[in-house]
Backbone as CSV, one residue per row, in Angstrom:
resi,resn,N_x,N_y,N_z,CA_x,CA_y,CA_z,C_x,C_y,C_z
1,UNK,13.581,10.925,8.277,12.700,10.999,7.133,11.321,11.455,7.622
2,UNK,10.741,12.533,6.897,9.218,12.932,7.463,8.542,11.667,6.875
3,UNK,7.042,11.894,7.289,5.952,10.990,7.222,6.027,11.210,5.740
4,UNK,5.685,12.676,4.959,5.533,12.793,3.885,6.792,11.655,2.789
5,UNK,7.923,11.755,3.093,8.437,11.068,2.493,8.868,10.464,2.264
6,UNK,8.407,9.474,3.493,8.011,7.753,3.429,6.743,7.644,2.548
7,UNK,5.868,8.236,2.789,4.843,7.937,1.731,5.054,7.869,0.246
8,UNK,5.817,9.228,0.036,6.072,9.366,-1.507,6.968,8.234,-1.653
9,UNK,7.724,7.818,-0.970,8.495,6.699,-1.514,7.928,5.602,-1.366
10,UNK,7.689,5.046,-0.517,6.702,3.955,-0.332,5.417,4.250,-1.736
11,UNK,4.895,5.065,-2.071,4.184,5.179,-3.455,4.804,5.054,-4.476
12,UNK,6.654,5.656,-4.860,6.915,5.271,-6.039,7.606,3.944,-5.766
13,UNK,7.689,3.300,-4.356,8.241,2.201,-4.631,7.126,0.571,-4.637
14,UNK,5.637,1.233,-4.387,4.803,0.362,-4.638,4.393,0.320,-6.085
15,UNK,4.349,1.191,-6.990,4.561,1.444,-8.490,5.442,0.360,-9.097
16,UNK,6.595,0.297,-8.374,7.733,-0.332,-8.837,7.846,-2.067,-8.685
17,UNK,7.061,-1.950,-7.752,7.312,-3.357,-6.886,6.604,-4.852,-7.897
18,UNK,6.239,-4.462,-9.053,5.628,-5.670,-9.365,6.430,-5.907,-10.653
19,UNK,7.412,-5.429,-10.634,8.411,-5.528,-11.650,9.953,-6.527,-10.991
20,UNK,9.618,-6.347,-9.295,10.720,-6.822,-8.799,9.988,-8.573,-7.891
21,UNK,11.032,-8.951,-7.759,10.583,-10.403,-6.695,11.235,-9.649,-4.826
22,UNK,10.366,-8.957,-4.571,9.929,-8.208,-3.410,9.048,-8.801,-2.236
23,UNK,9.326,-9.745,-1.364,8.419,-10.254,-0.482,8.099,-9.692,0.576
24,UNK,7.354,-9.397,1.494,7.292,-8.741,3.245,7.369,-9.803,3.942
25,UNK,8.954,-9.939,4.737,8.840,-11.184,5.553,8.244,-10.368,6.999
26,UNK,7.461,-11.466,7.462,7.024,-11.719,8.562,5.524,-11.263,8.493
27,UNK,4.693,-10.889,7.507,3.101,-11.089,7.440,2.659,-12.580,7.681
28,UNK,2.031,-12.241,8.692,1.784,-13.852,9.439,0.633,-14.312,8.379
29,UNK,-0.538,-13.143,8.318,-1.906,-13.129,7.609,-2.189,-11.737,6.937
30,UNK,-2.057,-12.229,5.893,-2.507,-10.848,4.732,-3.525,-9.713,5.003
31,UNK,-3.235,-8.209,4.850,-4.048,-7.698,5.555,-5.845,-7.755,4.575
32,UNK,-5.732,-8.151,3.170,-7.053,-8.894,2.645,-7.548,-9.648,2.850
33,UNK,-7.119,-10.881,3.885,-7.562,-11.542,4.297,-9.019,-11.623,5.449
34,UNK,-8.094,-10.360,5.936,-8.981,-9.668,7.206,-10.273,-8.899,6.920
35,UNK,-10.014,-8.309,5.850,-10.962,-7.301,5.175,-12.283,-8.166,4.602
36,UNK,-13.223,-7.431,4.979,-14.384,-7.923,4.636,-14.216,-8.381,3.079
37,UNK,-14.897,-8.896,2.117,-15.210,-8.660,0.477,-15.635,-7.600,0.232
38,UNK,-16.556,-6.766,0.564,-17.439,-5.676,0.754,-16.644,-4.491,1.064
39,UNK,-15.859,-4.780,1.949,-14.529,-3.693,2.852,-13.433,-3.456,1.701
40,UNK,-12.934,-4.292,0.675,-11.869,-4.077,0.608,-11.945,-3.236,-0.762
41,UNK,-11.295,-2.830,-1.114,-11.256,-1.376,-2.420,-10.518,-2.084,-3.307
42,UNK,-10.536,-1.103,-4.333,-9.189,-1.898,-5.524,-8.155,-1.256,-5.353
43,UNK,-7.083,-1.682,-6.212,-5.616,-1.470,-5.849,-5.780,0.212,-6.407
44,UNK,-6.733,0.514,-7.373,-6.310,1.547,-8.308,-7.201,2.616,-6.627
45,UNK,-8.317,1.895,-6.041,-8.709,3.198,-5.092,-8.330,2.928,-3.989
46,UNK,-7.332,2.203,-3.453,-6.437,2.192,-1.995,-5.071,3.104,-2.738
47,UNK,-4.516,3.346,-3.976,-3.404,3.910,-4.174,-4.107,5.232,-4.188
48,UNK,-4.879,5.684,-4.885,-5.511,7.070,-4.929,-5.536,7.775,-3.511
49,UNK,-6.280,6.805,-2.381,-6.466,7.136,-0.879,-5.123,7.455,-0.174
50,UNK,-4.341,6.331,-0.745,-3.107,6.861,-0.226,-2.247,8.085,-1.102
51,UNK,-2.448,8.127,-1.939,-1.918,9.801,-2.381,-2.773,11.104,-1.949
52,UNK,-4.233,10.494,-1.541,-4.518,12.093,-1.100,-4.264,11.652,0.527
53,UNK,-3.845,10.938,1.160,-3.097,11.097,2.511,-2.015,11.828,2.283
54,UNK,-1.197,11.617,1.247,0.007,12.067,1.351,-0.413,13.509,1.670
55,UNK,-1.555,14.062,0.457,-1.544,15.671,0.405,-1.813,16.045,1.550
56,UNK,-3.114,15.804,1.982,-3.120,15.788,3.299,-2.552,15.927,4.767
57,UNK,-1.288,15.097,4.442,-0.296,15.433,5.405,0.684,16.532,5.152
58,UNK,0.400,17.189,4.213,1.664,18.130,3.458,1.128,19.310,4.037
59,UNK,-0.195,19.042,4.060,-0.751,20.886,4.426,-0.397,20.917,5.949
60,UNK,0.105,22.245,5.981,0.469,22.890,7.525,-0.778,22.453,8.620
61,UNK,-2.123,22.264,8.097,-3.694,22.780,8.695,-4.001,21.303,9.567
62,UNK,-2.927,20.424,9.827,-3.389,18.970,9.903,-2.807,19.010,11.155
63,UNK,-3.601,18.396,12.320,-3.404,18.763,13.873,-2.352,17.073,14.033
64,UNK,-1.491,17.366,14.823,-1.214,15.917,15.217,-1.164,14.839,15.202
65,UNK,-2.507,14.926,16.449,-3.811,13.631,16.151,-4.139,13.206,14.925
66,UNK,-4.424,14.049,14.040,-5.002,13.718,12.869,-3.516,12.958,11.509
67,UNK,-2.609,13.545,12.351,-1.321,13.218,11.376,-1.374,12.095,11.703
68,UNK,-1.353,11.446,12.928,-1.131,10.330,13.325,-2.139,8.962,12.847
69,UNK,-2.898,9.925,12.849,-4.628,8.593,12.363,-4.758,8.403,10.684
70,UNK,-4.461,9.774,10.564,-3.794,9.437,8.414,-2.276,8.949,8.376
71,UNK,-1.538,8.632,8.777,-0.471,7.989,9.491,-0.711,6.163,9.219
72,UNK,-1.444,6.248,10.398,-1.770,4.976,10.241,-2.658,4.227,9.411
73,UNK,-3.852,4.924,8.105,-4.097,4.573,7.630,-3.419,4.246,6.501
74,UNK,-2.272,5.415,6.127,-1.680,4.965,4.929,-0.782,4.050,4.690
75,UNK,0.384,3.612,6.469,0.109,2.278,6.308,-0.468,0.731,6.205
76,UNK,-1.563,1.206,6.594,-2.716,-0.072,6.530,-2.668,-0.025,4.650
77,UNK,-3.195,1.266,4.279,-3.515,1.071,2.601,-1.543,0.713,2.050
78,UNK,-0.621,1.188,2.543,0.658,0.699,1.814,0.481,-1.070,1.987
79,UNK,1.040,-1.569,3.168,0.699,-2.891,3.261,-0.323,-3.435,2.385
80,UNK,-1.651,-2.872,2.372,-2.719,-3.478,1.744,-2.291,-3.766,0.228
81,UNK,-1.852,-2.518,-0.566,-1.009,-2.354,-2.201,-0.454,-3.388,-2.821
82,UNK,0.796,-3.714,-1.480,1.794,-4.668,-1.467,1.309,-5.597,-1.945
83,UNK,0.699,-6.688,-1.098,-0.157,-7.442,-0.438,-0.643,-8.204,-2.576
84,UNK,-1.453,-6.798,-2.792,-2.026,-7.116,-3.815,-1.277,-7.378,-5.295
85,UNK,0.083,-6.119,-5.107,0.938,-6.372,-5.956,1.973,-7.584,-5.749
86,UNK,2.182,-8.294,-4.824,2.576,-9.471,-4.798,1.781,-10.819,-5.016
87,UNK,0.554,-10.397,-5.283,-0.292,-11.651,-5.700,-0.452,-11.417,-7.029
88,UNK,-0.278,-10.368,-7.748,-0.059,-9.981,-9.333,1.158,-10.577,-9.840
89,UNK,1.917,-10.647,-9.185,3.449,-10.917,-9.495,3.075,-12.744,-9.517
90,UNK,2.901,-13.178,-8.570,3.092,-14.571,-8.418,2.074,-15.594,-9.333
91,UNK,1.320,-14.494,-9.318,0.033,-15.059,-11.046,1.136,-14.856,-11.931
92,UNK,1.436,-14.035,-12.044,2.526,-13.535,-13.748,3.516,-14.630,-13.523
93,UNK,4.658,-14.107,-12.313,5.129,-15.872,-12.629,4.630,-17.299,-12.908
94,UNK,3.396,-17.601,-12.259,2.737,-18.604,-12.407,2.250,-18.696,-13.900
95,UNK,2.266,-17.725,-14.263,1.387,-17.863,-16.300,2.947,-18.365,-16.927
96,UNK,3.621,-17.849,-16.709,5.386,-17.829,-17.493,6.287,-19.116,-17.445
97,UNK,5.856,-19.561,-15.681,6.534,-20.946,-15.924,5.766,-22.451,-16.254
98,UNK,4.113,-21.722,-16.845,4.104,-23.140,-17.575,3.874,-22.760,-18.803
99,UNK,4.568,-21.938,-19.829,4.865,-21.782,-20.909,5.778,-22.638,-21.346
């Protein structure tokens, strides 16, 4: 699978993910946790960042190095998504089961 399309999937499957009971086992400590208050973005501008990585990586003009360092940011921002869409989820369950 290229980089590109782990991303695109990993994007339509972070879209998806707050519809499902989806956990990441083995996050010891959330990567928001780590993040400053100040540092951390919203879900709507860590998903944006990570779609123009994607483009980014699509163009021929992107050296290696640089694949590799937008690489690793877009999993820092995927994890980060997650992260947030699983604390959306567990509020929503939490509103539902004391109805």
């Amino acid at each position: 699978m290229t980089s590109t399309a782990f991303f695109c999937e990993m994007e339509f499957s972070l879209k998806n993910d707050i519809f499902r009971n989806k956990f990441v086992i083995g996050a010891l400590i959330p990567s928001t946790i780590l993040m400053e208050e100040k540092e951390r973005p919203s879900f709507e501008e860590a998903l944006e960042k990570l779609e123009t990585i994607v483009q980014q990586l699509e163009k021929d003009e992107v050296t290696l190095e640089e694949s590799v360092k937008l690489y690793e940011e877009g999993i820092q921002l995927s994890k980060f998504c997650t992260e947030i869409l699983q604390q959306a989820e567990l509020r929503i369950e939490e509103v539902n089961d004391t109805k």
